[in-house]
PyMOL Python script that loads the backbone (N, CA, C, O; Angstrom):
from pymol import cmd

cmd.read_pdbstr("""\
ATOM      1  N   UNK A   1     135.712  -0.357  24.463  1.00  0.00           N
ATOM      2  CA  UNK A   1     136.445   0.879  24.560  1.00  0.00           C
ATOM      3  C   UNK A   1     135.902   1.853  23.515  1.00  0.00           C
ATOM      4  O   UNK A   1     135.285   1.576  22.487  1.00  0.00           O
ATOM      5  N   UNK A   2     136.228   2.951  23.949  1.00  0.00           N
ATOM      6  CA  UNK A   2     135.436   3.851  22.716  1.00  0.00           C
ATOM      7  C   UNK A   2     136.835   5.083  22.884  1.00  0.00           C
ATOM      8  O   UNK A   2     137.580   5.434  23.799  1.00  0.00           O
ATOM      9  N   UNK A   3     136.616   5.498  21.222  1.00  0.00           N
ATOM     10  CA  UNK A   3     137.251   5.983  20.440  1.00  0.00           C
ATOM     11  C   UNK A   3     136.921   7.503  19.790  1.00  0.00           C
ATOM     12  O   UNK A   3     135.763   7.688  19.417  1.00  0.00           O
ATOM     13  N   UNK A   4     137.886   8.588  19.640  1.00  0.00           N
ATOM     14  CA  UNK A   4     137.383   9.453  19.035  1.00  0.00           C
ATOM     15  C   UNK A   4     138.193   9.917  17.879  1.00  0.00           C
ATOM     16  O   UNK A   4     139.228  10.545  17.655  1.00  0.00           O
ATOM     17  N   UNK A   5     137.291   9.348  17.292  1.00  0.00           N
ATOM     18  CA  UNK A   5     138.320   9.710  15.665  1.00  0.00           C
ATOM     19  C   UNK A   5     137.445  11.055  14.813  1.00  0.00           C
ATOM     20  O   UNK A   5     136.259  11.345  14.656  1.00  0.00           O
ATOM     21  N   UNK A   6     139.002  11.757  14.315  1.00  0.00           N
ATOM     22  CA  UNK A   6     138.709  13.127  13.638  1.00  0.00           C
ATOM     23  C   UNK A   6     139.311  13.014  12.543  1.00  0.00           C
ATOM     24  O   UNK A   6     140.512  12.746  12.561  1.00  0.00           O
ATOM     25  N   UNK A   7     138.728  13.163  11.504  1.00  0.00           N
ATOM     26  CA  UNK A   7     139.420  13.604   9.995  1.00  0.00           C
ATOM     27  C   UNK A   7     139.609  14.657   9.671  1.00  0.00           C
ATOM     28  O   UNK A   7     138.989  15.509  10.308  1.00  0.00           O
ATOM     29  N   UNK A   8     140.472  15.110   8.623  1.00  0.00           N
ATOM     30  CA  UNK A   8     140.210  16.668   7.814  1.00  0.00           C
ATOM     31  C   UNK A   8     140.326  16.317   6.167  1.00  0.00           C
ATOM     32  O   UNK A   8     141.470  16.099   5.766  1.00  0.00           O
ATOM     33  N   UNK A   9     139.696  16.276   5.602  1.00  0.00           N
ATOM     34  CA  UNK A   9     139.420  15.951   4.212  1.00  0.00           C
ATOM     35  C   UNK A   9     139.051  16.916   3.288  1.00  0.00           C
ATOM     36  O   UNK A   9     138.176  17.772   3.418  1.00  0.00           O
ATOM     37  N   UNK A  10     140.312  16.566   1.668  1.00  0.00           N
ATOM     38  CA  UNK A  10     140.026  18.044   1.154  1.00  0.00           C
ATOM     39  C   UNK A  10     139.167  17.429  -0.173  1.00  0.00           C
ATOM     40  O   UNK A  10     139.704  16.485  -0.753  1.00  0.00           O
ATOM     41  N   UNK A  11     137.897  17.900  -0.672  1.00  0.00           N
ATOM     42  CA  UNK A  11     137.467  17.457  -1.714  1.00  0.00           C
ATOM     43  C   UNK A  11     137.040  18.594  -2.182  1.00  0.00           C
ATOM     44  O   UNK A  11     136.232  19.482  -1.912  1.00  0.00           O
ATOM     45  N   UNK A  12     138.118  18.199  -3.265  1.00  0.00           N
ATOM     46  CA  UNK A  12     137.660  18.664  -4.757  1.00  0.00           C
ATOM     47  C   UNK A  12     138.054  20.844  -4.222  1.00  0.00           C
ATOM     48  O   UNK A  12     137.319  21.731  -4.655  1.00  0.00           O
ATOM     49  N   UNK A  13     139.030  21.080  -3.487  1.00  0.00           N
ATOM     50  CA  UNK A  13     139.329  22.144  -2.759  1.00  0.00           C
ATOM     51  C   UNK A  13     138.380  22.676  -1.756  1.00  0.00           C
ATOM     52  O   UNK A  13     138.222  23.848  -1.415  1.00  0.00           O
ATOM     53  N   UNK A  14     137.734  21.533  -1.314  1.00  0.00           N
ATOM     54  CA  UNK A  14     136.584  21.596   0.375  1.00  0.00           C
ATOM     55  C   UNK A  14     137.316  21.044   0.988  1.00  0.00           C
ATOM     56  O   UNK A  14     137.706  19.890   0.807  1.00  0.00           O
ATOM     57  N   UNK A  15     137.667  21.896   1.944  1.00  0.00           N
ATOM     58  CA  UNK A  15     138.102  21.310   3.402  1.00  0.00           C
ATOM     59  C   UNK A  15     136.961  20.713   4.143  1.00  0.00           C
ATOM     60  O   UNK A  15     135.814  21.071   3.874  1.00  0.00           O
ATOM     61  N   UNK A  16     137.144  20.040   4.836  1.00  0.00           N
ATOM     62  CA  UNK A  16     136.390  19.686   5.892  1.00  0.00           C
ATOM     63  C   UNK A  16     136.438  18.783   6.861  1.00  0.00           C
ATOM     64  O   UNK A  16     136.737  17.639   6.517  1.00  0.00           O
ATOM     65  N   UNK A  17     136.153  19.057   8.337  1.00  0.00           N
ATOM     66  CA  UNK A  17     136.585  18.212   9.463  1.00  0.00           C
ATOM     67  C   UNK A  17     135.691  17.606  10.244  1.00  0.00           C
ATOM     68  O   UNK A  17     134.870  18.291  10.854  1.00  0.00           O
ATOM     69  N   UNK A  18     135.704  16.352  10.342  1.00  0.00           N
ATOM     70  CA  UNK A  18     133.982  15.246  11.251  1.00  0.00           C
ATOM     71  C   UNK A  18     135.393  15.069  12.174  1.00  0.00           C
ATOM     72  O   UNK A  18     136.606  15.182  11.999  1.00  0.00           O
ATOM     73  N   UNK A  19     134.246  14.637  13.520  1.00  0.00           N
ATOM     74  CA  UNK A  19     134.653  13.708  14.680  1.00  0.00           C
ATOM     75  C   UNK A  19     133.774  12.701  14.794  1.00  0.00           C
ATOM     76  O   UNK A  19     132.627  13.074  15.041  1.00  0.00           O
ATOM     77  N   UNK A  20     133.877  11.988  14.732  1.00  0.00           N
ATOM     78  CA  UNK A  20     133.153  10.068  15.511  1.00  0.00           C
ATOM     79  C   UNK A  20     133.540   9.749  16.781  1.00  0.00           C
ATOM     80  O   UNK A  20     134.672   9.940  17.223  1.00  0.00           O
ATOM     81  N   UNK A  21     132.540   9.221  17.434  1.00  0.00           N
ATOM     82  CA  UNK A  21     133.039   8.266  18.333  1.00  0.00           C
ATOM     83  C   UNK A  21     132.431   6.867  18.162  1.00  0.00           C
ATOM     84  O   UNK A  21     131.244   6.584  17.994  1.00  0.00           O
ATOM     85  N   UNK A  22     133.499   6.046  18.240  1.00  0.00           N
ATOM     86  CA  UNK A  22     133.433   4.492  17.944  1.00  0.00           C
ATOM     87  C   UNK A  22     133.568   3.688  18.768  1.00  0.00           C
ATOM     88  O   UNK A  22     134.540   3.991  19.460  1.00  0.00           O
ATOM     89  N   UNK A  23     133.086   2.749  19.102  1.00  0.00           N
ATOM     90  CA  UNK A  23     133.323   1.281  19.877  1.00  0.00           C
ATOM     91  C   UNK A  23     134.341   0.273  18.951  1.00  0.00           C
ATOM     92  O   UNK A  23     134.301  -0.026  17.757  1.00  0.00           O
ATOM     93  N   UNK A  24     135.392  -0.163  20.191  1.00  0.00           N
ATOM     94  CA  UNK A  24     136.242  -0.600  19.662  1.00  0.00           C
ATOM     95  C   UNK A  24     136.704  -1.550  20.909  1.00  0.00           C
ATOM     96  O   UNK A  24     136.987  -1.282  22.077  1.00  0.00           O
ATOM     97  N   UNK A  25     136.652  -3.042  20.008  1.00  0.00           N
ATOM     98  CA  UNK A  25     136.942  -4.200  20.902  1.00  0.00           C
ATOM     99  C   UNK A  25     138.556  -4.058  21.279  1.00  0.00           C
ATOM    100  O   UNK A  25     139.541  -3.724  20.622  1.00  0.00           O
ATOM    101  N   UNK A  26     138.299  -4.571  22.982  1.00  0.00           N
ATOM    102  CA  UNK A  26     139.644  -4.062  23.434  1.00  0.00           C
ATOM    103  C   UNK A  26     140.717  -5.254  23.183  1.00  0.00           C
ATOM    104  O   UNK A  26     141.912  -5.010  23.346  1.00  0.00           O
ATOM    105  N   UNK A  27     140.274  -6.576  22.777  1.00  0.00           N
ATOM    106  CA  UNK A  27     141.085  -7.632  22.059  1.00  0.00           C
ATOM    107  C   UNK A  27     142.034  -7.150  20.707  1.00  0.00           C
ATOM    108  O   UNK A  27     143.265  -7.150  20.681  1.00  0.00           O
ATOM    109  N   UNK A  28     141.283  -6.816  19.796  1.00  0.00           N
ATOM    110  CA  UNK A  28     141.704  -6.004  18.985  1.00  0.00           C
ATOM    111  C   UNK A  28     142.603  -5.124  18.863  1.00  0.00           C
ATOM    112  O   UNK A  28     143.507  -5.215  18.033  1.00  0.00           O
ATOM    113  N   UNK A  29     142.403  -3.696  20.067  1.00  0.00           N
ATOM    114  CA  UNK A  29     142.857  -2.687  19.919  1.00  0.00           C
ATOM    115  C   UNK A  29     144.058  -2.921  20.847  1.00  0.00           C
ATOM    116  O   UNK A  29     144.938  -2.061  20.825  1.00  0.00           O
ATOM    117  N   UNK A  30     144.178  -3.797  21.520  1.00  0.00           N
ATOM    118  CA  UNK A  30     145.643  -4.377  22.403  1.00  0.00           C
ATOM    119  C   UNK A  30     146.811  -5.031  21.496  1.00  0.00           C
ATOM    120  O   UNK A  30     147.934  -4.764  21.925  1.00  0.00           O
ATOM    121  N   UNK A  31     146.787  -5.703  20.520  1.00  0.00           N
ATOM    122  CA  UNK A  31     146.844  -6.303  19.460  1.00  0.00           C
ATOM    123  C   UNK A  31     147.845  -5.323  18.647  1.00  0.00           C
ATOM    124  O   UNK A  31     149.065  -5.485  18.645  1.00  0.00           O
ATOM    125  N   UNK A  32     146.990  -4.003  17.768  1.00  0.00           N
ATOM    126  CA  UNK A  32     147.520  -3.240  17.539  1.00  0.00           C
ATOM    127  C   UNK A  32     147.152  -1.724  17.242  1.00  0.00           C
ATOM    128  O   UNK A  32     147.304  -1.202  16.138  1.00  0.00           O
ATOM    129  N   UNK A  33     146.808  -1.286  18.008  1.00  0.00           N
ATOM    130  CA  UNK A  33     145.851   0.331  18.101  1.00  0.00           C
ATOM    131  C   UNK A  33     145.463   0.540  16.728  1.00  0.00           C
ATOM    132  O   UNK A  33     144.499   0.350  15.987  1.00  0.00           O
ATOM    133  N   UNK A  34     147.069   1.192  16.703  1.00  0.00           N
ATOM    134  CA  UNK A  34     147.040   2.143  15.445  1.00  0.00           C
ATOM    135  C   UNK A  34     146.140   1.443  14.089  1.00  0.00           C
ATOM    136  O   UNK A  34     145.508   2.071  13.240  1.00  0.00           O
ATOM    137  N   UNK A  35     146.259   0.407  14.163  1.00  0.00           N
ATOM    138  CA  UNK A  35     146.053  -0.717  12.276  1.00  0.00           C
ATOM    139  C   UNK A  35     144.413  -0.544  12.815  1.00  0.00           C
ATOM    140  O   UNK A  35     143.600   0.138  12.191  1.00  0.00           O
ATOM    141  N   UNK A  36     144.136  -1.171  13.887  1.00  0.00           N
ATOM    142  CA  UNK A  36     142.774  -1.670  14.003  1.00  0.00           C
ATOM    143  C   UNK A  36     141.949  -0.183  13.899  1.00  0.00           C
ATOM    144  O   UNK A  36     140.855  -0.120  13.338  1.00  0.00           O
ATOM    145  N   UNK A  37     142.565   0.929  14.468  1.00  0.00           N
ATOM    146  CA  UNK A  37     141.725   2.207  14.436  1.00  0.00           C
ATOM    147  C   UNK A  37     141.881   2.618  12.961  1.00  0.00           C
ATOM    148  O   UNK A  37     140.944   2.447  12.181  1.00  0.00           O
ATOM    149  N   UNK A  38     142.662   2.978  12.695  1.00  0.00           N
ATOM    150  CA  UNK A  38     143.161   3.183  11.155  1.00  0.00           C
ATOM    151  C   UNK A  38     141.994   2.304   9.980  1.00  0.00           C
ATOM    152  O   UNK A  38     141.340   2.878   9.109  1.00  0.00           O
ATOM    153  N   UNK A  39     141.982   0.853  10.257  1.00  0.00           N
ATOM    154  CA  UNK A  39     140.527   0.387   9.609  1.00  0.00           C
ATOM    155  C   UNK A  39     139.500   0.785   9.849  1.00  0.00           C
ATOM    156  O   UNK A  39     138.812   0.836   8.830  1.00  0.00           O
ATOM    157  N   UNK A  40     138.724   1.299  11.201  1.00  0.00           N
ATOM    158  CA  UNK A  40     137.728   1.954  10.991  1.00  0.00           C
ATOM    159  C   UNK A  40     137.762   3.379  10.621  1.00  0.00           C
ATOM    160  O   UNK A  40     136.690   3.773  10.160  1.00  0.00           O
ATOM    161  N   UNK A  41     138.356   3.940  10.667  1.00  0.00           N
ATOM    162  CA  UNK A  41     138.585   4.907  10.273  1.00  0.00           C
ATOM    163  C   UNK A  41     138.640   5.224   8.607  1.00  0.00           C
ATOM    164  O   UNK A  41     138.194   6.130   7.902  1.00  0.00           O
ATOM    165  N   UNK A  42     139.503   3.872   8.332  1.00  0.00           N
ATOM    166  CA  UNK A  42     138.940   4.052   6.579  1.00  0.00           C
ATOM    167  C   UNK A  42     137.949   3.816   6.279  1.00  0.00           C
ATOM    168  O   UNK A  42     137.644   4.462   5.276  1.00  0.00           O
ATOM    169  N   UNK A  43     136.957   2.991   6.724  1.00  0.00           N
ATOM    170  CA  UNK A  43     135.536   2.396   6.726  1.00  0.00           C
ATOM    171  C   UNK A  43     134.858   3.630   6.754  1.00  0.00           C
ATOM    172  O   UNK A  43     134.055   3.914   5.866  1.00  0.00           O
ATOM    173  N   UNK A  44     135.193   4.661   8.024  1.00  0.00           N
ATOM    174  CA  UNK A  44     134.220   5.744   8.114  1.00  0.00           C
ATOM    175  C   UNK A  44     134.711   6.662   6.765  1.00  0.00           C
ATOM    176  O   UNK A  44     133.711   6.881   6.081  1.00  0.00           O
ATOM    177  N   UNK A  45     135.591   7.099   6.331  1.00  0.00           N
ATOM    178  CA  UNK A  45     135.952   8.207   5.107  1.00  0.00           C
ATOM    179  C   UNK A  45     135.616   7.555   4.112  1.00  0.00           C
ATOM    180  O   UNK A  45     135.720   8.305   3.141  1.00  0.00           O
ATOM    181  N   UNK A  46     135.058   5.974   3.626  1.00  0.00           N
ATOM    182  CA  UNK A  46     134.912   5.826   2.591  1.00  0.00           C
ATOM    183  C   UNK A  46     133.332   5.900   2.983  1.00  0.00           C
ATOM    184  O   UNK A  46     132.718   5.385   2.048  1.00  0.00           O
ATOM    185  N   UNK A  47     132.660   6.228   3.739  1.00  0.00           N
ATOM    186  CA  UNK A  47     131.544   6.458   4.266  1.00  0.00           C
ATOM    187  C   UNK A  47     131.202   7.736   3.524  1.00  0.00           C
ATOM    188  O   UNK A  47     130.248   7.965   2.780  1.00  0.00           O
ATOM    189  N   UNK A  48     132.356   8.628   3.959  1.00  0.00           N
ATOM    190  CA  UNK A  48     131.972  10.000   3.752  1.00  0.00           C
ATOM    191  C   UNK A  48     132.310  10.605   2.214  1.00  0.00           C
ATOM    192  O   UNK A  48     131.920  11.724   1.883  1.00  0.00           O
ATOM    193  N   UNK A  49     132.978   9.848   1.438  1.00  0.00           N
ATOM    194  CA  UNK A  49     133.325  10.248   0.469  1.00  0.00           C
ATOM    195  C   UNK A  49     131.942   9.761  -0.427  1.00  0.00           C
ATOM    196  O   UNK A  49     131.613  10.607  -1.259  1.00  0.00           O
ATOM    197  N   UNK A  50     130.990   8.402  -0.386  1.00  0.00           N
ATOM    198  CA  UNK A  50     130.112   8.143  -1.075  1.00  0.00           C
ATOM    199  C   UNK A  50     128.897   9.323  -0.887  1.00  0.00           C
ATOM    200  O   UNK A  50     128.077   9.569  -1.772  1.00  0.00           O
ATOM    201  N   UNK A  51     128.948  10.157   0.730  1.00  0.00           N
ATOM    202  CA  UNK A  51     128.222  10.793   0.640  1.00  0.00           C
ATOM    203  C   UNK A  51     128.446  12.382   0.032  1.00  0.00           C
ATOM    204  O   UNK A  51     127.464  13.087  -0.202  1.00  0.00           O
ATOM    205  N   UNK A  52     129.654  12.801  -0.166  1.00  0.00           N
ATOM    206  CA  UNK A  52     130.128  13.338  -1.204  1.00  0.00           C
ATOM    207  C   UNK A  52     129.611  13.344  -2.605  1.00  0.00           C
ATOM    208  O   UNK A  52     129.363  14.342  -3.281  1.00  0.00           O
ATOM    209  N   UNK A  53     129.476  12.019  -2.965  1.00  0.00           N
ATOM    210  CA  UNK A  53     128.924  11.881  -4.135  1.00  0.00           C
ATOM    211  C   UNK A  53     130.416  11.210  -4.929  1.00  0.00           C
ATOM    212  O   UNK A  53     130.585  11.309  -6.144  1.00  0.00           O
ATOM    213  N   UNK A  54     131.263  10.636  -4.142  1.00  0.00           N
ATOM    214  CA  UNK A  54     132.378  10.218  -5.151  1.00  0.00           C
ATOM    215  C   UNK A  54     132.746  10.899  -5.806  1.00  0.00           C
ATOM    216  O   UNK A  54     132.773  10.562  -6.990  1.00  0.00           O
ATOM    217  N   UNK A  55     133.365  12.586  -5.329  1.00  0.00           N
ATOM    218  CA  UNK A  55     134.186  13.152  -5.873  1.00  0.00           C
ATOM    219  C   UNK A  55     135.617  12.727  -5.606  1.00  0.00           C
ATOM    220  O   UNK A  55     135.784  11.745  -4.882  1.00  0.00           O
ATOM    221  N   UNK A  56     136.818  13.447  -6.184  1.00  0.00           N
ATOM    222  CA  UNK A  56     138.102  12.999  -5.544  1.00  0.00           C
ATOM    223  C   UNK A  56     138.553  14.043  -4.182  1.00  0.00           C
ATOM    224  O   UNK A  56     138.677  15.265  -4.101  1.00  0.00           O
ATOM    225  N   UNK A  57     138.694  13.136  -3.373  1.00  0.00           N
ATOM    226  CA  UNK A  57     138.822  13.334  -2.055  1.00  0.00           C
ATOM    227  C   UNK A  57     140.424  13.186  -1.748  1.00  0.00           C
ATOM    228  O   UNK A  57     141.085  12.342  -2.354  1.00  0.00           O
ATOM    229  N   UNK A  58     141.020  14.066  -0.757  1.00  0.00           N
ATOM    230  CA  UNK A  58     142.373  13.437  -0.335  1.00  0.00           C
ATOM    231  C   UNK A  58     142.312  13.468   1.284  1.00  0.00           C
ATOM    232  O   UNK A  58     141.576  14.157   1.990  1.00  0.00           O
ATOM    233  N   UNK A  59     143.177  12.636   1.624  1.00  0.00           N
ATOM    234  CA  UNK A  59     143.110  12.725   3.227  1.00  0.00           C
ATOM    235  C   UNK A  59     144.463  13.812   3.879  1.00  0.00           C
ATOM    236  O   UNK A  59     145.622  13.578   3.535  1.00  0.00           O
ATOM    237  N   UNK A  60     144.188  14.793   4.677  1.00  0.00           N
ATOM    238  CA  UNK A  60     144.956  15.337   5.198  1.00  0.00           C
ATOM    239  C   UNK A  60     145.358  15.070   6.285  1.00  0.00           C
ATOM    240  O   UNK A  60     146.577  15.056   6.455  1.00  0.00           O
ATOM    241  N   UNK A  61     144.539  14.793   7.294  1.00  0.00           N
ATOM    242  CA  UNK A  61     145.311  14.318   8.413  1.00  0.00           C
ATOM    243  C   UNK A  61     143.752  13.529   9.228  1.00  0.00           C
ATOM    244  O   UNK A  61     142.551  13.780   9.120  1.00  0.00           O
ATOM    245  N   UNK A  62     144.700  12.297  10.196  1.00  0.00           N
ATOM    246  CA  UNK A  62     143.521  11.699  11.046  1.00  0.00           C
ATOM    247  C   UNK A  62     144.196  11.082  12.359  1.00  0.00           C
ATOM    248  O   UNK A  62     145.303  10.582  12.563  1.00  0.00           O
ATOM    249  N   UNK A  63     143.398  11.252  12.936  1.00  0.00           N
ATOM    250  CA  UNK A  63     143.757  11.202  14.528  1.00  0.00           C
ATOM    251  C   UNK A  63     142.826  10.536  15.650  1.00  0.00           C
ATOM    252  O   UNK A  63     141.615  10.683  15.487  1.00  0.00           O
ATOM    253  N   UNK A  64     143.121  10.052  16.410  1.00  0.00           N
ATOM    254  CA  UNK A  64     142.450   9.344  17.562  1.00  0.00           C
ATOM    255  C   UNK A  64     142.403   9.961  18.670  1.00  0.00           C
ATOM    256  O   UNK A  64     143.397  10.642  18.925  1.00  0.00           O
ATOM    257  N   UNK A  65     141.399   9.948  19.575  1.00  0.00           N
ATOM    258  CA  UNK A  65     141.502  10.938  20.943  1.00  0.00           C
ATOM    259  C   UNK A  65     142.195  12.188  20.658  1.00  0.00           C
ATOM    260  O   UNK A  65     142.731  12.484  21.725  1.00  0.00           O
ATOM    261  N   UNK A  66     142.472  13.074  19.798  1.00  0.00           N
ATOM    262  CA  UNK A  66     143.161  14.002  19.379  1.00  0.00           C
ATOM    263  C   UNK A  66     144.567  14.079  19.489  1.00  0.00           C
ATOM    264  O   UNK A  66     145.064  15.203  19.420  1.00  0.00           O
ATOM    265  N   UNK A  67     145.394  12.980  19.665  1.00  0.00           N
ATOM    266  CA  UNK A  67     146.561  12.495  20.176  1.00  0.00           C
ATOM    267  C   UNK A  67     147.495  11.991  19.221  1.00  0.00           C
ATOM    268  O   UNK A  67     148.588  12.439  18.873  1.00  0.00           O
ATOM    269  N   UNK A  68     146.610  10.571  18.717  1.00  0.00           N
ATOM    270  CA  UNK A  68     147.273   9.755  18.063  1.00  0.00           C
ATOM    271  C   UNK A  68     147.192  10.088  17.002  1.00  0.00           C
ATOM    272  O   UNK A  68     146.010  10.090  16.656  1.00  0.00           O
ATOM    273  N   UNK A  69     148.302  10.601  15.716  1.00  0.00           N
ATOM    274  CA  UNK A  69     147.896  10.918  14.261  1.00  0.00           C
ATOM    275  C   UNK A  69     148.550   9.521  13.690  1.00  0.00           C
ATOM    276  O   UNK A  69     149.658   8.992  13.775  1.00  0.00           O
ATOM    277  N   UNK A  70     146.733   9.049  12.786  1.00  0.00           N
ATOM    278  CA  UNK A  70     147.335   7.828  12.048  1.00  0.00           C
ATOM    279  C   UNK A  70     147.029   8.309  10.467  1.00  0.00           C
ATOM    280  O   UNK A  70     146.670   7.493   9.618  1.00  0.00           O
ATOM    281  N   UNK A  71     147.153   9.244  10.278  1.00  0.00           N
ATOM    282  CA  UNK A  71     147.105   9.446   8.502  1.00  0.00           C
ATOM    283  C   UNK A  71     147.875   8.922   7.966  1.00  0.00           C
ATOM    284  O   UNK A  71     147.541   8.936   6.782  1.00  0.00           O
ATOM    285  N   UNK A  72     149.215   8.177   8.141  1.00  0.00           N
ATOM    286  CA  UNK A  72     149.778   7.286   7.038  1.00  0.00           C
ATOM    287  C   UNK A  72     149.398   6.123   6.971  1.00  0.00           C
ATOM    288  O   UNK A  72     149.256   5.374   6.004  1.00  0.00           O
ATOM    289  N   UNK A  73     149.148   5.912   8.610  1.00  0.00           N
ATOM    290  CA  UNK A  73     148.159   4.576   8.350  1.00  0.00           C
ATOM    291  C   UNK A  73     146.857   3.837   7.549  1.00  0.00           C
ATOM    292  O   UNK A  73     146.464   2.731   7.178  1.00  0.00           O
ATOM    293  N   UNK A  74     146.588   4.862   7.555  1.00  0.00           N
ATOM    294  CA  UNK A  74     145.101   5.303   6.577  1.00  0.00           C
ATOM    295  C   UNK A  74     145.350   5.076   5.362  1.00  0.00           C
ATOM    296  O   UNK A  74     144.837   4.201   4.665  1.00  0.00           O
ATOM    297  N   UNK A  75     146.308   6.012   4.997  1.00  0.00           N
ATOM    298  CA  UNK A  75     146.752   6.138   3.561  1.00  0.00           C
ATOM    299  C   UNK A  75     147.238   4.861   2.984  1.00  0.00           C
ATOM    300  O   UNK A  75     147.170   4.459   1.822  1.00  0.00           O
ATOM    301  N   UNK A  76     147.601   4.465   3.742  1.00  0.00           N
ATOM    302  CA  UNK A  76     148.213   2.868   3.292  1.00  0.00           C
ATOM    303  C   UNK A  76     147.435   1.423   3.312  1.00  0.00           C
ATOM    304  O   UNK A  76     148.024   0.345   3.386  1.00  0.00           O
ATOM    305  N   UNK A  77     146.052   1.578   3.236  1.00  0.00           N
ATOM    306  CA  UNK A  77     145.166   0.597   3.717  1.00  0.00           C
ATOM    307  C   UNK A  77     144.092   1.026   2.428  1.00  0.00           C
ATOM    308  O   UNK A  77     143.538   2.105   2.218  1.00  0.00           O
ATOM    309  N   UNK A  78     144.032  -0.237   1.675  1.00  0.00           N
ATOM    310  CA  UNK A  78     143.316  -0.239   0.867  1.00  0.00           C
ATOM    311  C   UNK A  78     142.280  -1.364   0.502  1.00  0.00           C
ATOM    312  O   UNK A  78     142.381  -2.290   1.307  1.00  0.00           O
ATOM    313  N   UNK A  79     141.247  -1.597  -0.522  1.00  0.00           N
ATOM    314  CA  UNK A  79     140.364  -2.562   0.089  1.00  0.00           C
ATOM    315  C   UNK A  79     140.861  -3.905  -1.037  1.00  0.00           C
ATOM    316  O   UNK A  79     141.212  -3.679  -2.195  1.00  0.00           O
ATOM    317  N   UNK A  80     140.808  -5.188  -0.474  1.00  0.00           N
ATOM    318  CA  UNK A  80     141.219  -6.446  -1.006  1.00  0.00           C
ATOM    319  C   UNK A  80     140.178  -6.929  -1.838  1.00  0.00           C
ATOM    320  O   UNK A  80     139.135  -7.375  -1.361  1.00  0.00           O
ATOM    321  N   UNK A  81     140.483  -6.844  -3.485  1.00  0.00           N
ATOM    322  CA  UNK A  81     139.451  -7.125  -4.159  1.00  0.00           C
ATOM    323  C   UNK A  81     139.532  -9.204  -4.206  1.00  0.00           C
ATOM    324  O   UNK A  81     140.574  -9.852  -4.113  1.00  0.00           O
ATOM    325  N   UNK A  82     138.379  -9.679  -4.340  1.00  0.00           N
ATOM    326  CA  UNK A  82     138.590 -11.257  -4.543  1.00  0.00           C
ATOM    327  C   UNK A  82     139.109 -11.144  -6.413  1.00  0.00           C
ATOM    328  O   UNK A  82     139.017 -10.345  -7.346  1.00  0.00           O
ATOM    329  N   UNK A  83     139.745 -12.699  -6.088  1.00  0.00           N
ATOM    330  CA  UNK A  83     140.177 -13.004  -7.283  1.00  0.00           C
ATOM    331  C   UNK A  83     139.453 -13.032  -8.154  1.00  0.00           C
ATOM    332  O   UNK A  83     138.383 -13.573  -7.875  1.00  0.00           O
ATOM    333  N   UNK A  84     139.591 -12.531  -9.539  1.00  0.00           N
ATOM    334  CA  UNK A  84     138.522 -12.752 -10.812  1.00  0.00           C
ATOM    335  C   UNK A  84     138.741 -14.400 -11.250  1.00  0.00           C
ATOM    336  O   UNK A  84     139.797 -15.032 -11.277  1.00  0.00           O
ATOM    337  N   UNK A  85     137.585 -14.781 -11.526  1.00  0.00           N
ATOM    338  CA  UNK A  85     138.218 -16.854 -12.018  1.00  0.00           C
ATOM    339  C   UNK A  85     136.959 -16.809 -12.933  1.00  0.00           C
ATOM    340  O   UNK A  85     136.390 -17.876 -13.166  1.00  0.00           O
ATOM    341  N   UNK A  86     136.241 -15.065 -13.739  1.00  0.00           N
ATOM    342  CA  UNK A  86     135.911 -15.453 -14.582  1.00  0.00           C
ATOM    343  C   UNK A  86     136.459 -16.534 -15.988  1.00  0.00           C
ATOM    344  O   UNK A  86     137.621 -16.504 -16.393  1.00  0.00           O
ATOM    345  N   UNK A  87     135.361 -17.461 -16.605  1.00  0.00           N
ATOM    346  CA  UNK A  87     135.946 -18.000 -17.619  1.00  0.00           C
ATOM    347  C   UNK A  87     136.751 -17.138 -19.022  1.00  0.00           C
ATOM    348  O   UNK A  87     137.367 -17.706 -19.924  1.00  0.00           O
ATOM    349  N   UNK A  88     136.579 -15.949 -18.914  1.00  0.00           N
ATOM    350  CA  UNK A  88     136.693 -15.058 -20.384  1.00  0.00           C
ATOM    351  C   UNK A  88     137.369 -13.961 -19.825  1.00  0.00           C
ATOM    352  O   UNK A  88     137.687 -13.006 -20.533  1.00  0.00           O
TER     353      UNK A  88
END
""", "prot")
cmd.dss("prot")
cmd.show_as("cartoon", "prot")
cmd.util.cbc("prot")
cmd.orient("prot")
């Protein structure tokens, strides 16, 4: 299935708005749309923020097929660091 996801992202007082289109397994996206799009979708803005240059970025709004707005979803998905089991 394919997907069209749009951001609007303000960095550093730059607006700015991308569209993607993505492939998206339909096992997955039956499961639960919103979460599974919402992960790529963070995948792609943390895409775009490195090409930014890692300024501070905020998310304003994001959407699927121009329909679905999952910006809280987004906002709420962050990345799972592994446990530290350094000795010190």
């Amino acid at each position: 299935m394919k997907v069209v996801i749009m951001t609007k992202l303000n960095t550093e007082g730059s607006m700015g708005l991308r569209r993607g289109s993505f492939l998206i397994s339909d096992y997955e996206f039956k499961k639960n749309p919103d979460w599974y799009i919402g992960i790529k979708a963070y995948e792609w803005i943390q895409q775009q923020i490195a090409e930014y240059g890692g300024r501070k970025t905020e998310i304003i709004q994001v959407t699927w097929n121009e329909e679905n707005d999952i910006t809280e979803v987004v906002k709420s998905i962050y990345p799972i660091m592994p446990e530290d089991d350094l000795p010190f």
